[in-house]
C-alpha positions as a Markdown table, in Angstrom:
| # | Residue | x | y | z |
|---|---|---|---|---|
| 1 | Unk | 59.2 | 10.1 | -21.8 |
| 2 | Unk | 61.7 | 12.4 | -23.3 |
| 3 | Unk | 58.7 | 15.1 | -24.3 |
| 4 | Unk | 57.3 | 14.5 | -21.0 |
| 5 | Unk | 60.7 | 15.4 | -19.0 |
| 6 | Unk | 61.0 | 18.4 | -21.2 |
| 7 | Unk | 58.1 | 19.4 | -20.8 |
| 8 | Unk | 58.4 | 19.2 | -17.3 |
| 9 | Unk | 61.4 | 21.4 | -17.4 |
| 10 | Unk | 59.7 | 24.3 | -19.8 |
| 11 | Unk | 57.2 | 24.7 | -17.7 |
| 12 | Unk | 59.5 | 25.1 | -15.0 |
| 13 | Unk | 61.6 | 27.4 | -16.5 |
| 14 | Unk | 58.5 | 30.0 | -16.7 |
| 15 | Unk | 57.4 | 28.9 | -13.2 |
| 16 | Unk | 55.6 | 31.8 | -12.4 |
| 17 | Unk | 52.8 | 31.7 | -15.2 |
| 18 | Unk | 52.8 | 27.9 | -15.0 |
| 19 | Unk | 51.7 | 29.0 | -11.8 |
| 20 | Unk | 49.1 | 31.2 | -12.3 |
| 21 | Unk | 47.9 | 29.0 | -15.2 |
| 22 | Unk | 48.0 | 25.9 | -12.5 |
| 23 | Unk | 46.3 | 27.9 | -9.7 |
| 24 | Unk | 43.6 | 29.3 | -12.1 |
| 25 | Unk | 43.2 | 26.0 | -12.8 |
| 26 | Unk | 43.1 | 24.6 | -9.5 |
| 27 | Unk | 40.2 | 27.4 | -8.3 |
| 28 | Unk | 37.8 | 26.5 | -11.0 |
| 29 | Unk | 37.9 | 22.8 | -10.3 |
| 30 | Unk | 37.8 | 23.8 | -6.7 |
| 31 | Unk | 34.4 | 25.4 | -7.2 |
| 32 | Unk | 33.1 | 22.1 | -9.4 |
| 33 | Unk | 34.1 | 19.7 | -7.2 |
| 34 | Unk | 33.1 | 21.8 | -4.1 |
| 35 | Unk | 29.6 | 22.4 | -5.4 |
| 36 | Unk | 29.6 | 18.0 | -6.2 |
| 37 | Unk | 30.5 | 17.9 | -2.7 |
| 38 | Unk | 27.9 | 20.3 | -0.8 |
| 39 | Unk | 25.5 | 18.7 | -3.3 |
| 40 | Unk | 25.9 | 15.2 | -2.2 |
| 41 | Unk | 26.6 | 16.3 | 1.3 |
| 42 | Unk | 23.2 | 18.1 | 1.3 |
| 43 | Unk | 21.2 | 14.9 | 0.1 |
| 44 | Unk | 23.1 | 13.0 | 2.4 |
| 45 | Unk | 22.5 | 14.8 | 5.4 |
| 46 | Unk | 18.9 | 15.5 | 4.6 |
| 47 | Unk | 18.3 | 11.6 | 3.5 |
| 48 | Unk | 19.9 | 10.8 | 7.3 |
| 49 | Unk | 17.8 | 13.1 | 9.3 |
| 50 | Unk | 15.3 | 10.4 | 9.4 |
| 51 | Unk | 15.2 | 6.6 | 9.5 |
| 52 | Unk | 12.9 | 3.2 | 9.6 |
| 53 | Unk | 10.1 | 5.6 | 10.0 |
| 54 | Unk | 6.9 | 4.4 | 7.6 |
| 55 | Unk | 4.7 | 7.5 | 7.3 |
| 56 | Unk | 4.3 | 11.0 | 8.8 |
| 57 | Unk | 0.8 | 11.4 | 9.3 |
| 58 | Unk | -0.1 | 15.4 | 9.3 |
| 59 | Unk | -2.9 | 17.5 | 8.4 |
| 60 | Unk | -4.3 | 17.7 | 4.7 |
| 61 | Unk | -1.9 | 20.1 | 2.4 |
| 62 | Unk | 1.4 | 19.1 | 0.4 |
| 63 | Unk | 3.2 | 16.2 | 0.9 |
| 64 | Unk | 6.6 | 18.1 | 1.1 |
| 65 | Unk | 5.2 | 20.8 | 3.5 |
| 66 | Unk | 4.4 | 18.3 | 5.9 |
| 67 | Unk | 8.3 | 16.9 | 5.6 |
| 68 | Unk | 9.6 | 19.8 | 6.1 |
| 69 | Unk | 8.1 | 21.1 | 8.9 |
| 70 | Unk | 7.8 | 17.8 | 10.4 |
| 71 | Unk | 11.2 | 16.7 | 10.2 |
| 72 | Unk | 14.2 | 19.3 | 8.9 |
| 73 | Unk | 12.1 | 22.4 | 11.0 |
| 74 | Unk | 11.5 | 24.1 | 7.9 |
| 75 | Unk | 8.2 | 26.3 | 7.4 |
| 76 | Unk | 5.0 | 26.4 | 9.1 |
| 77 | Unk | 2.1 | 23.7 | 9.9 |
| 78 | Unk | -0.9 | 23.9 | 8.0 |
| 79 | Unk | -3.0 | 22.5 | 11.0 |
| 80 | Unk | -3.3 | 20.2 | 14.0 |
| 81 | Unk | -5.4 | 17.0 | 14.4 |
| 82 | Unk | -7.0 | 15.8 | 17.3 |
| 83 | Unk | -5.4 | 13.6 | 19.9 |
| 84 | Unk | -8.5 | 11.1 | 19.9 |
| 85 | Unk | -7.7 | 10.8 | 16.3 |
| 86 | Unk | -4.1 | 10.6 | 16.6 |
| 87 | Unk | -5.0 | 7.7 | 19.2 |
| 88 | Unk | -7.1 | 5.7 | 16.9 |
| 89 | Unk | -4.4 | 5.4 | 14.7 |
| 90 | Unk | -1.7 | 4.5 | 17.4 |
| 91 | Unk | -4.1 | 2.0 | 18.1 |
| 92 | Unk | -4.0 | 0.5 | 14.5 |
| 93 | Unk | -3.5 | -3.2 | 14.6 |
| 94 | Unk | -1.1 | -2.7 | 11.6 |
| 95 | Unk | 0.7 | 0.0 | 13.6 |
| 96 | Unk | 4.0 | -0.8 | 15.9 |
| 97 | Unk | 5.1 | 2.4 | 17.4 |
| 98 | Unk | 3.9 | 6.3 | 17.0 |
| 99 | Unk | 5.8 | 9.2 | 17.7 |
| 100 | Unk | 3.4 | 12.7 | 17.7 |
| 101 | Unk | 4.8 | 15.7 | 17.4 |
| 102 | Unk | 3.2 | 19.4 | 19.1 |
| 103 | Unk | 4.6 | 22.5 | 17.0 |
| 104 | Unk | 4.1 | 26.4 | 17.1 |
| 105 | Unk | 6.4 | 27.3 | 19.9 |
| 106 | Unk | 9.9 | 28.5 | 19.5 |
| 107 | Unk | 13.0 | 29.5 | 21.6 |
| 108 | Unk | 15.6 | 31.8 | 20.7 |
| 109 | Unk | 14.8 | 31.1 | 17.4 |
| 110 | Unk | 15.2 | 27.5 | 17.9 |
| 111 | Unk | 11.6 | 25.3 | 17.4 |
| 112 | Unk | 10.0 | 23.9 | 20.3 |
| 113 | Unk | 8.8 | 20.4 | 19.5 |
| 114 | Unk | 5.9 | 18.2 | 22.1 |
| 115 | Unk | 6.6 | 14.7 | 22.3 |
| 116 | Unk | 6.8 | 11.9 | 24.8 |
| 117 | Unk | 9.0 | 9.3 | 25.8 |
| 118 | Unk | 8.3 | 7.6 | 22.2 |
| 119 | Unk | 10.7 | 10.1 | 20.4 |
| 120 | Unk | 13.7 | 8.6 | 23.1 |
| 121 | Unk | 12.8 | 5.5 | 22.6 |
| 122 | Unk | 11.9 | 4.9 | 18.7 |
| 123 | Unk | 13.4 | 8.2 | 16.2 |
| 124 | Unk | 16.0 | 6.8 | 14.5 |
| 125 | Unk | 18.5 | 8.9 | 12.0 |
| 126 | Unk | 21.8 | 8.0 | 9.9 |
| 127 | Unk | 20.8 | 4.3 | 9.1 |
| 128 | Unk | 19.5 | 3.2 | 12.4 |
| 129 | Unk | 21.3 | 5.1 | 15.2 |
| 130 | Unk | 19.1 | 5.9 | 18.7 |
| 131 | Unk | 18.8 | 9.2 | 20.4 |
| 132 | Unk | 21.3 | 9.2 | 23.1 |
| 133 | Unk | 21.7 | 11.9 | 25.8 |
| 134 | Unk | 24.9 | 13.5 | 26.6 |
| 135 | Unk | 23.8 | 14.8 | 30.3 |
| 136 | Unk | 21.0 | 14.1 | 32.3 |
| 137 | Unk | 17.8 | 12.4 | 31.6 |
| 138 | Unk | 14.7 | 12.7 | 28.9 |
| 139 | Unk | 11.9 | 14.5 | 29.9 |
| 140 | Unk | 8.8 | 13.4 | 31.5 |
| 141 | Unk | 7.2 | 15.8 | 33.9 |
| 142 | Unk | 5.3 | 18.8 | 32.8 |
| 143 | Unk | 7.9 | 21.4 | 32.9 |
| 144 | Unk | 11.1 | 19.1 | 31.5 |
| 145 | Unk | 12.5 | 20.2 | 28.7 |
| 146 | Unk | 15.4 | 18.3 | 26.7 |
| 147 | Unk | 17.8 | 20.5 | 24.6 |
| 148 | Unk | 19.5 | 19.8 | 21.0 |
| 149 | Unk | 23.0 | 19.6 | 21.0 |
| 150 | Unk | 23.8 | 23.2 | 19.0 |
| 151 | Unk | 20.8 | 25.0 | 21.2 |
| 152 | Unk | 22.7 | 23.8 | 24.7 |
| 153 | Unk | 26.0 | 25.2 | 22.7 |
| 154 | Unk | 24.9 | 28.3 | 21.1 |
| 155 | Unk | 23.1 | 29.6 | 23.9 |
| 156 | Unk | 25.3 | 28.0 | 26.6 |
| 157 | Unk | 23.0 | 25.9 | 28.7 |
| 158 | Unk | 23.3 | 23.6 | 31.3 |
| 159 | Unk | 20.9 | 21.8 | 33.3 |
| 160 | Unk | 18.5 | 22.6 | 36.0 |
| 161 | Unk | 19.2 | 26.1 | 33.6 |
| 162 | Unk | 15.1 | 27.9 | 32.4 |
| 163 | Unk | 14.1 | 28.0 | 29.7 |
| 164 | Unk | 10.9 | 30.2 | 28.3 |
| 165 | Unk | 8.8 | 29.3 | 25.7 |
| 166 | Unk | 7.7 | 31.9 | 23.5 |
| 167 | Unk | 4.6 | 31.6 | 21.1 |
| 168 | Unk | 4.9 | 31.8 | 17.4 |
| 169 | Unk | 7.9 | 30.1 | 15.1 |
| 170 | Unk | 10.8 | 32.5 | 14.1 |
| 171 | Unk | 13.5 | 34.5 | 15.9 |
| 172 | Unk | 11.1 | 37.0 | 17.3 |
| 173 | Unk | 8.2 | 35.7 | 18.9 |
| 174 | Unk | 4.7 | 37.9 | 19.8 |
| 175 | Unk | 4.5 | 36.1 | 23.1 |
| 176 | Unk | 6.5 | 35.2 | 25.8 |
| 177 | Unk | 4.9 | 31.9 | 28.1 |
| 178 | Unk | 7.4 | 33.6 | 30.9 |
| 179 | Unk | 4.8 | 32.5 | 33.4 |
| 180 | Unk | 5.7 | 28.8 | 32.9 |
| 181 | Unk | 9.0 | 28.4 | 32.5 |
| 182 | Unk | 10.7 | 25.1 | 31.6 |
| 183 | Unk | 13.3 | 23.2 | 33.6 |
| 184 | Unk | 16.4 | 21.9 | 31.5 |
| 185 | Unk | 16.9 | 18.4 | 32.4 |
| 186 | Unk | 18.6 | 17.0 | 30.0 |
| 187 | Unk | 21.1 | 17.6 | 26.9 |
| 188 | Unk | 21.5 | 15.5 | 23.4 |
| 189 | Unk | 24.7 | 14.2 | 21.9 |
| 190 | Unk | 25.2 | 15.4 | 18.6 |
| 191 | Unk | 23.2 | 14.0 | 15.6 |
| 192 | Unk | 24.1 | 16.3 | 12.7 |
| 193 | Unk | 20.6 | 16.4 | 12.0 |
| 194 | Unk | 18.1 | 18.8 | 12.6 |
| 195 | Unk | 17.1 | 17.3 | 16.0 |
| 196 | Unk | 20.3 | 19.4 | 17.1 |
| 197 | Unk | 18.7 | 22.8 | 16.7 |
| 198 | Unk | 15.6 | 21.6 | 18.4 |
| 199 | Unk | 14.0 | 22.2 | 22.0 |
| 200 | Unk | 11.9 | 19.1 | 23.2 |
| 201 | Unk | 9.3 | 19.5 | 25.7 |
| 202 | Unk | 6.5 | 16.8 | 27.1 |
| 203 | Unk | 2.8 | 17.4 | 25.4 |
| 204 | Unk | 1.6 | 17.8 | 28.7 |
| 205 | Unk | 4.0 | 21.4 | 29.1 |
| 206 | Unk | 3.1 | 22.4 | 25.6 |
| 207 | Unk | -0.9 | 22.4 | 26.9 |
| 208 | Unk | 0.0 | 23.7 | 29.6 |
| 209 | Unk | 1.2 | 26.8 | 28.8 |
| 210 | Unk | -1.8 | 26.8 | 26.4 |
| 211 | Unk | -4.0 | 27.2 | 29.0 |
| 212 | Unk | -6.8 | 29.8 | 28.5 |
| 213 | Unk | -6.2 | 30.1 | 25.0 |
| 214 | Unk | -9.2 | 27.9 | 24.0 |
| 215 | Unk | -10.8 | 31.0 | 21.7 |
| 216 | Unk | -7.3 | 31.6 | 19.9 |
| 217 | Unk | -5.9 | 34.6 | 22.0 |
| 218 | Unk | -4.3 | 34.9 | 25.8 |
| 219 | Unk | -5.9 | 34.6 | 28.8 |
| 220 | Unk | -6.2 | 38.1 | 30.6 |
| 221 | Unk | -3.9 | 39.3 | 33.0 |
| 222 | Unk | -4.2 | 37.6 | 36.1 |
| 223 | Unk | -6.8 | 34.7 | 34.8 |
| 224 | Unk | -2.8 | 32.8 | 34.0 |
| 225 | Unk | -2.5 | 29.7 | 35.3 |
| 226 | Unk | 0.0 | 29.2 | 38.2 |
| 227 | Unk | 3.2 | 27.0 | 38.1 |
| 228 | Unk | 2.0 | 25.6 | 41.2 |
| 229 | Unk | -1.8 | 25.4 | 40.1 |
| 230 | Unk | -0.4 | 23.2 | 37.1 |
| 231 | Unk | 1.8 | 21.2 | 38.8 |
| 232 | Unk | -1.4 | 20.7 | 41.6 |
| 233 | Unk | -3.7 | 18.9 | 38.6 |
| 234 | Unk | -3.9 | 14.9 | 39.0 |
| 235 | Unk | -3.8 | 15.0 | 35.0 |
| 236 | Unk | -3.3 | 17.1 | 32.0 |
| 237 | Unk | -5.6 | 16.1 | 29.1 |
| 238 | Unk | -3.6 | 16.6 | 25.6 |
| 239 | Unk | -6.3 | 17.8 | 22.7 |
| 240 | Unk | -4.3 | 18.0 | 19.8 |
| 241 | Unk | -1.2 | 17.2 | 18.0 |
| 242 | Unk | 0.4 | 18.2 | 15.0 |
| 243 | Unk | 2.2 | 15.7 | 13.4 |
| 244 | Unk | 3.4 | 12.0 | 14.3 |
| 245 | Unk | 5.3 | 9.5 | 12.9 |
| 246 | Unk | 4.4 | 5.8 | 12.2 |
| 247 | Unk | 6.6 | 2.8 | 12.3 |
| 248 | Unk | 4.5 | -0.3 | 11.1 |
| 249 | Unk | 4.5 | -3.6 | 12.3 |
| 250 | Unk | 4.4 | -5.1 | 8.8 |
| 251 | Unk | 6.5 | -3.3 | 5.8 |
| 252 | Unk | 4.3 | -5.4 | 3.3 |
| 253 | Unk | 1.4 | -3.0 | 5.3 |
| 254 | Unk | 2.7 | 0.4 | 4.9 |
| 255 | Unk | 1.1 | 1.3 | 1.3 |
| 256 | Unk | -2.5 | -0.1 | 2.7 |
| 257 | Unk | -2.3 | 2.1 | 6.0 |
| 258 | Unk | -1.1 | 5.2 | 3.9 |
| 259 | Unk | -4.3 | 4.9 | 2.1 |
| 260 | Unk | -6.2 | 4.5 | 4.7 |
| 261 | Unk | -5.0 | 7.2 | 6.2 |
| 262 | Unk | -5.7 | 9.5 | 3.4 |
| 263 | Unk | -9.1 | 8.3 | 3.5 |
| 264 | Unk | -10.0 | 8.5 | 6.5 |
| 265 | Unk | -13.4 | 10.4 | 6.7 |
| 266 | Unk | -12.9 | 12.3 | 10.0 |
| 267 | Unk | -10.4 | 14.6 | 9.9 |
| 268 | Unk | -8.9 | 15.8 | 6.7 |
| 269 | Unk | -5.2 | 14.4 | 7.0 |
| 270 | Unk | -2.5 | 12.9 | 5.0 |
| 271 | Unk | -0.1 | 10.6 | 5.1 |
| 272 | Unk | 3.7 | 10.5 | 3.5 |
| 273 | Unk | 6.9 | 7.7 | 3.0 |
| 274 | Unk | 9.6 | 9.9 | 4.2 |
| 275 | Unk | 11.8 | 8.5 | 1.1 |
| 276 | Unk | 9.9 | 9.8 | -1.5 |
| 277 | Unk | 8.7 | 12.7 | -0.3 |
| 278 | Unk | 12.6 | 13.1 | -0.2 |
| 279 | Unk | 12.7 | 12.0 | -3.8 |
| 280 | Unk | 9.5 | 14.5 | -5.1 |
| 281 | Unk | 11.4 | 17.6 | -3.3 |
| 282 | Unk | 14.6 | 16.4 | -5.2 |
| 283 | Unk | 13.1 | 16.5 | -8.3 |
| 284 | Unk | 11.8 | 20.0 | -7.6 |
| 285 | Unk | 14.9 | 21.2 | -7.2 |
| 286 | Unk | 16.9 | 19.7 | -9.1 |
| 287 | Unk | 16.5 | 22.1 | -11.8 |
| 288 | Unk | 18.5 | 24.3 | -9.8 |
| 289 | Unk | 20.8 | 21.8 | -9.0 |
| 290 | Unk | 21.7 | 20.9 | -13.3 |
| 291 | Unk | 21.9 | 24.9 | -13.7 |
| 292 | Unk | 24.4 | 25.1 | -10.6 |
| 293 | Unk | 26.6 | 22.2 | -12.3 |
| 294 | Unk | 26.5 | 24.2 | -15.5 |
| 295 | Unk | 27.7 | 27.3 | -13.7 |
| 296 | Unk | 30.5 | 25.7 | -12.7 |
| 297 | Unk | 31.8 | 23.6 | -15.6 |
| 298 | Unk | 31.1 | 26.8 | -17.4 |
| 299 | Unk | 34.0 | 28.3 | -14.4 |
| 300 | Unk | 36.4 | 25.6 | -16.0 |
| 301 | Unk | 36.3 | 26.1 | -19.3 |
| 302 | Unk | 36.9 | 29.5 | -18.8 |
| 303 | Unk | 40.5 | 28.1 | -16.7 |
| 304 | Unk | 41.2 | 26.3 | -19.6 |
| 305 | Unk | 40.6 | 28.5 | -22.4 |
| 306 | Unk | 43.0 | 30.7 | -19.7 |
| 307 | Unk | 45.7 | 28.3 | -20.4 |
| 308 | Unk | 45.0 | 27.7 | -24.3 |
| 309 | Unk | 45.6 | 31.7 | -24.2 |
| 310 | Unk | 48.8 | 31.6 | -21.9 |
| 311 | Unk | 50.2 | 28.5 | -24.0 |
| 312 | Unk | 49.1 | 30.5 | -27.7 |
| 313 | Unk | 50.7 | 33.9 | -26.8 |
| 314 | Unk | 53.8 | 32.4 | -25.3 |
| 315 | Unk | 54.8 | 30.8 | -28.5 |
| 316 | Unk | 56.1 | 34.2 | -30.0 |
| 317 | Unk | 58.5 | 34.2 | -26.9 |
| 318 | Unk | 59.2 | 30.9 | -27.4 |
| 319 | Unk | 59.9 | 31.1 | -31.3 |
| 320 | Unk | 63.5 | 30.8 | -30.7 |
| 321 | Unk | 63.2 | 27.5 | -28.2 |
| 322 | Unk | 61.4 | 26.1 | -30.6 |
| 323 | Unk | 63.6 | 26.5 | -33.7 |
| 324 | Unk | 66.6 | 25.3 | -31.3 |
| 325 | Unk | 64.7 | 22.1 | -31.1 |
| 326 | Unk | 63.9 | 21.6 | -34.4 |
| 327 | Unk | 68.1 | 22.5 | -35.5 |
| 328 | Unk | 69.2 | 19.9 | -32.9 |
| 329 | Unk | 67.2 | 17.2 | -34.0 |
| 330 | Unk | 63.7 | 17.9 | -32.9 |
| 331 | Unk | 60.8 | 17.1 | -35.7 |
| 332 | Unk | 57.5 | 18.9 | -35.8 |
| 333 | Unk | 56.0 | 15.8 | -34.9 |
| 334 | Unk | 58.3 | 16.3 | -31.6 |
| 335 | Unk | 57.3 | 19.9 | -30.9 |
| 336 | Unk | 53.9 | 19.1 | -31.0 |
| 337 | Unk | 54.0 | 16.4 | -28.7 |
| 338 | Unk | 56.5 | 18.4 | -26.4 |
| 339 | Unk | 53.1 | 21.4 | -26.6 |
| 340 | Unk | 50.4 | 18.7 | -26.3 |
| 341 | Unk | 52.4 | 17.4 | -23.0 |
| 342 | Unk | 53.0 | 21.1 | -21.4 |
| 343 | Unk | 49.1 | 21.8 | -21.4 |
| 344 | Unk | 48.1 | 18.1 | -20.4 |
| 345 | Unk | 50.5 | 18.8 | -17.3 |
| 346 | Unk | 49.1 | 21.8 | -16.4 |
| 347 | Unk | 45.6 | 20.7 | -16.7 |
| 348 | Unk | 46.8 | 17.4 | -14.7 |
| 349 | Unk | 48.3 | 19.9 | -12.0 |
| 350 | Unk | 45.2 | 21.9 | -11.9 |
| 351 | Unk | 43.3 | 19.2 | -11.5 |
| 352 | Unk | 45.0 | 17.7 | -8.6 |
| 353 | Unk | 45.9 | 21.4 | -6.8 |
| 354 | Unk | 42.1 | 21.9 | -6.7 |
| 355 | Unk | 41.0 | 18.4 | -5.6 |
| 356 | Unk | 43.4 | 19.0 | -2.9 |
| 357 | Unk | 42.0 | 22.6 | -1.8 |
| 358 | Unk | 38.9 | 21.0 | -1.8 |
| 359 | Unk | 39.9 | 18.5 | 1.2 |
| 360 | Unk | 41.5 | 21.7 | 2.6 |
| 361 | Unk | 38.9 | 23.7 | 2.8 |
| 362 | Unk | 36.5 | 20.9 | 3.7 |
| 363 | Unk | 38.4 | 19.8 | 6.8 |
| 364 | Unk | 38.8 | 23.7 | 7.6 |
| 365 | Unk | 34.9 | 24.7 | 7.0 |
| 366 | Unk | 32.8 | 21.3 | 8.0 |
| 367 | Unk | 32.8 | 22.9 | 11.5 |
| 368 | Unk | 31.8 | 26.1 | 10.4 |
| 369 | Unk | 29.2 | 24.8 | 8.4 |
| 370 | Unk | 27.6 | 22.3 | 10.3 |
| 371 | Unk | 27.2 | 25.1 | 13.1 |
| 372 | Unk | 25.9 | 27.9 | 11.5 |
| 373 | Unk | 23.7 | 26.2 | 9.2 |
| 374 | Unk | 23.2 | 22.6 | 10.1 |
| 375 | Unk | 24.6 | 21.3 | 7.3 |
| 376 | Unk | 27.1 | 18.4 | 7.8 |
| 377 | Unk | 28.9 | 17.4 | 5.2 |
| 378 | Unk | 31.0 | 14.6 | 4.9 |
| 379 | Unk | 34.9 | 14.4 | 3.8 |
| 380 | Unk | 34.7 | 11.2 | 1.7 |
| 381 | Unk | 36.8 | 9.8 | -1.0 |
| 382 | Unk | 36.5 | 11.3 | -4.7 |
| 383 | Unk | 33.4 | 9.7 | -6.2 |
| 384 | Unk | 32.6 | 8.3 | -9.2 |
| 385 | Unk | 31.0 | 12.1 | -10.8 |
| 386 | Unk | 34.0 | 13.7 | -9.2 |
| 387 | Unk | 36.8 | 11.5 | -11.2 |
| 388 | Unk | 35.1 | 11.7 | -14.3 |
| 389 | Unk | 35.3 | 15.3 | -13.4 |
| 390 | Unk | 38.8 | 15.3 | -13.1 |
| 391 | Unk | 39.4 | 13.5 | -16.1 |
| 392 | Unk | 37.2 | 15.6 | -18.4 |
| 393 | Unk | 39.3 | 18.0 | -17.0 |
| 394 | Unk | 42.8 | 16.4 | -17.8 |
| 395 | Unk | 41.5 | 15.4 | -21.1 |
| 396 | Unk | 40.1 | 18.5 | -21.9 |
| 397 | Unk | 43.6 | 20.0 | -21.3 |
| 398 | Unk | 45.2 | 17.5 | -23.5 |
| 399 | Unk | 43.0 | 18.3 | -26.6 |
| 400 | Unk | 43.3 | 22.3 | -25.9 |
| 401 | Unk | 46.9 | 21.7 | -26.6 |
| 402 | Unk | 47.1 | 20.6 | -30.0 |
| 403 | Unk | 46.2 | 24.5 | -30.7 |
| 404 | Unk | 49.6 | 26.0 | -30.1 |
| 405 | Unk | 50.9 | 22.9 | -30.8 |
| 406 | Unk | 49.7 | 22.7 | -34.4 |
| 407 | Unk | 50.4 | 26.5 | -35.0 |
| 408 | Unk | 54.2 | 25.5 | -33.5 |
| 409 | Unk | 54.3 | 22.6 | -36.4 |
| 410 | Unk | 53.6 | 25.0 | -39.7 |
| 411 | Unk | 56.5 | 27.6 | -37.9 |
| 412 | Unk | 59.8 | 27.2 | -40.4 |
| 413 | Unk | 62.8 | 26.6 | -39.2 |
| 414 | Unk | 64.2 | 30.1 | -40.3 |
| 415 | Unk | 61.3 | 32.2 | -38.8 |
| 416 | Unk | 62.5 | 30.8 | -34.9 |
| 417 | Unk | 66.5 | 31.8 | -36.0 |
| 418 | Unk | 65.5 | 35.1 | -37.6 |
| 419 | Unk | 66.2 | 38.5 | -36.1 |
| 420 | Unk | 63.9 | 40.4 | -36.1 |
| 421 | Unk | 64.0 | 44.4 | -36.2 |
C-alpha cells in the first residue's frame, strides 16, 4: 500500500503528463471499446429487425440478396413471382400465416413497400413485439398509405397529408406516379428497425399506379388511368409480388417446406431462414470485422508504448527522486515496485477514462445515429469481450512497467546524488 500511495502522489506531482499519458490512454480504448460496441450493436439491431418469421420466399438468386432487400431495404430485387403462385403457397397446409411484399417504388428516397393487413397483424421484430400505430389507422383502401416512424419525422408528415409515388428505388426516381397520389392515413411508432424508414402501401395501390405498364414502359399521355376511374373498379386483380414471408404452423415443418419451395417446378424461387442467412452474411464479413478489431488494439498499443516512453524518458528527471528514496530507506526492490505501480495506475486510469467516454458519447450520439443511419445501438453494461478488454489493457500496463522500472533498479546510488556539469 505504501508504493501504491506514492505512487499515487508522483504521478500527481507531474499531473499534467500523467494527464496526457491518461487521456492518450483513455482515446485508444475509447476507439476499441467503441468499435466492440457499434459491432455488437450492429448484429443486434440487424438480428431484431425480424422475428418468428420461418422463410422468406423470393425469386431465384442469393440467399443474402433476397434478405436484404426483403427485410433491412438494402439493394435491388432480382424478380417478382406471380400472385397465383404466391397463393398456392399461402394455401400450404403446413403454412400458418403469409406476409407478401410488392417492391420497386420509392419516396423521397425512402422504399415503398405493397402489403396487406397481414404485415399489421403478423411482422414481428425485437423478440416478438407487434407493429403498433402511433396515429391513425393501417391502410386498406387503394390509395392508403401508412408511414415509418423516421419518414413521417424527416419529411414532416401528418395525416390526410399526399404522398407521390415515384418509380424506381434510390433518391432520384425516373418517374413520378403524380397522377395517383396516396392518402396518409396512418403513422408507426418507432421500431428501431428498418420498418421506420419505410412507406407502406395496399397491393391493390401499388397495381394501380402500374396500370398501362403491361409491356414495361408508361402509358401515353392521356391513356393514365383516372383517380376516380380506379377508385370506380368493383375490384383490383393483384398479378405479382415480390417477396413474402412465411410463418409455419409446425416448426418441426419449416426444413420440409423450404425444400419444397426450392423445388418447386413452376417458377424459379427460393426460399431462406432469416437466422442463418443472418449468420452466412456474418461470416462474409466478418473478415472485416477481425481486421477492424486489429486496427484498434493496434490504436492501444500504440497508447501504451506512449506511456512506456513518457515513464522511460522521465527517469533522467527523476534520477534525483529516485536516489532520495533509495538514501532514506528505499531498496531497488522498492523502486521498482513504486515504477511498476505508476504505469499500472495509469493504464488502470486510462482504462476507466475511456470506458467512461464511451457511455458519454453513446448517450450523446445514439440519437444521432439511429436517425441518420438507422442504426440503434444499445447502451448496455460492459460485456464479457469488453472487460477482458479492459484488463488486457491494465495488465498490459503493469508489465510495460517493469522497463523503467528495471533500468531504475541497476541506477547507483551515487549517479541520482551526483551533479552533473
Amino acid at each position: 500500500m505504501l508504493s501504491l500511495d506514492l505512487a499515487l502522489k508522483s504521478l500527481r506531482n507531474r499531473a499534467f503528463s500523467t494527464s496526457l499519458t491518461v487521456g492518450s490512454i483513455a482515446l485508444s480504448v475509447a476507439l476499441l471499446i467503441g468499435v466492440e460496441n457499434v459491432r455488437v450493436g450492429m448484429r443486434e439491431s440487424f438480428s431484431n429487425t425480424i422475428s418468428q418469421t420461418d422463410l422468406i420466399v423470393g425469386a431465384k438468386g442469393g440467399t443474402i440478396q433476397l434478405l436484404l432487400y426483403s427485410v433491412f431495404g438494402m439493394g435491388s430485387p432480382t424478380n417478382n413471382l406471380s400472385w397465383d403462385t404466391y397463393r398456392e403457397w399461402a394455401e400450404h397446409p403446413a403454412v400458418e400465416w403469409t406476409i407478401p411484399y410488392g417492391l420497386g417504388d420509392s419516396h423521397r428516397g425512402f422504399r415503398v413497400i405493397g402489403t396487406n393487413e397481414d404485415f399489421y397483424r403478423h411482422y414481428r421484430y425485437r423478440g416478438g413485439q407487434e407493429i403498433a400505430l402511433a396515429e391513425g389507422r393501417a391502410g386498406a383502401e387503394v390509395f392508403d398509405v401508412t408511414l415509418g416512424a423516421d419518414v413521417a419525422t424527416e419529411l414532416g408528415y401528418r395525416l390526410g397529408d399526399e404522398v407521390e409515388v415515384t418509380h424506381g428505388i434510390g433518391e432520384v426516381g425516373f418517374l413520378n406516379h403524380d397522377h395517383l397520389p396516396f392518402a396518409v392515413v396512418g403513422i408507426l411508432k418507432k421500431t428501431f428497425t428498418p420498418v421506420d424508414r419505410a412507406v407502406y402501401v395496399t397491393l391493390e395501390g401499388i397495381e394501380a399506379i402500374h396500370f398501362g405498364w403491361e409491356d414495361g414502359a408508361p402509358p401515353m399521355p392521356g391513356e393514365e388511368h383516372t383517380h376516380e376511374e380506379v377508385l370506380a373498379m368493383e375490384e383490383i386483380e393483384i398479378t405479382q409480388v415480390t417477396s413474402f414471408f412465411v410463418g409455419a404452423i409446425n416448426r418441426r415443418d419449416v426444413l420440409r417446406l423450404q425444400r419444397e419451395i426450392n423445388d418447386h417446378e413452376g417458377e424459379p424461387m427460393m426460399a431462406v431462414i432469416p437466422g442463418l442467412a443472418l449468420n452466412e452474411m456474418w461470416q462474409g464479413i466478418g473478415y472485416a470485422e477481425t481486421g477492424l478489431r486489429l486496427v484498434t488494439i493496434f490504436v492501444v498499443l500504440v497508447g501504451l508504448l506512449g506511456m512506456l516512453v513518457s515513464l522511460y524518458t522521465s527517469l533522467n528527471e527523476r534520477r534525483r527522486e529516485m536516489a532520495i528514496l533509495r538514501a532514506v530507506g528505499a531498496g531497488p526492490k522498492r523502486i521498482v515496485a513504486l515504477l511498476v505501480m505508476e504505469s499500472a495506475c495509469l493504464a488502470a486510469a486510462g482504462a476507466i477514462g475511456g470506458l467512461a467516454l464511451v457511455y458519454v458519447l453513446l448517450s450523446v450520439g445514439q440519437p444521432i445515429v439511429e436517425a441518420q443511419v438507422g442504426l440503434f445501438i444499445p447502451i448496455r453494461p460492459p460485456g464479457s469481450v469488453e472487460l477482458l478488454f479492459l484488463g488486457a489493457v491494465v495488465t498490459a500496463g503493469f508489465l510495460m512497467g517493469f522497463v523503467p522500472a528495471l533500468k531504475a533498479y541497476r541506477t547507483a546510488l551515487h549517479d541520482g546524488l551526483a551533479v552533473r556539469v
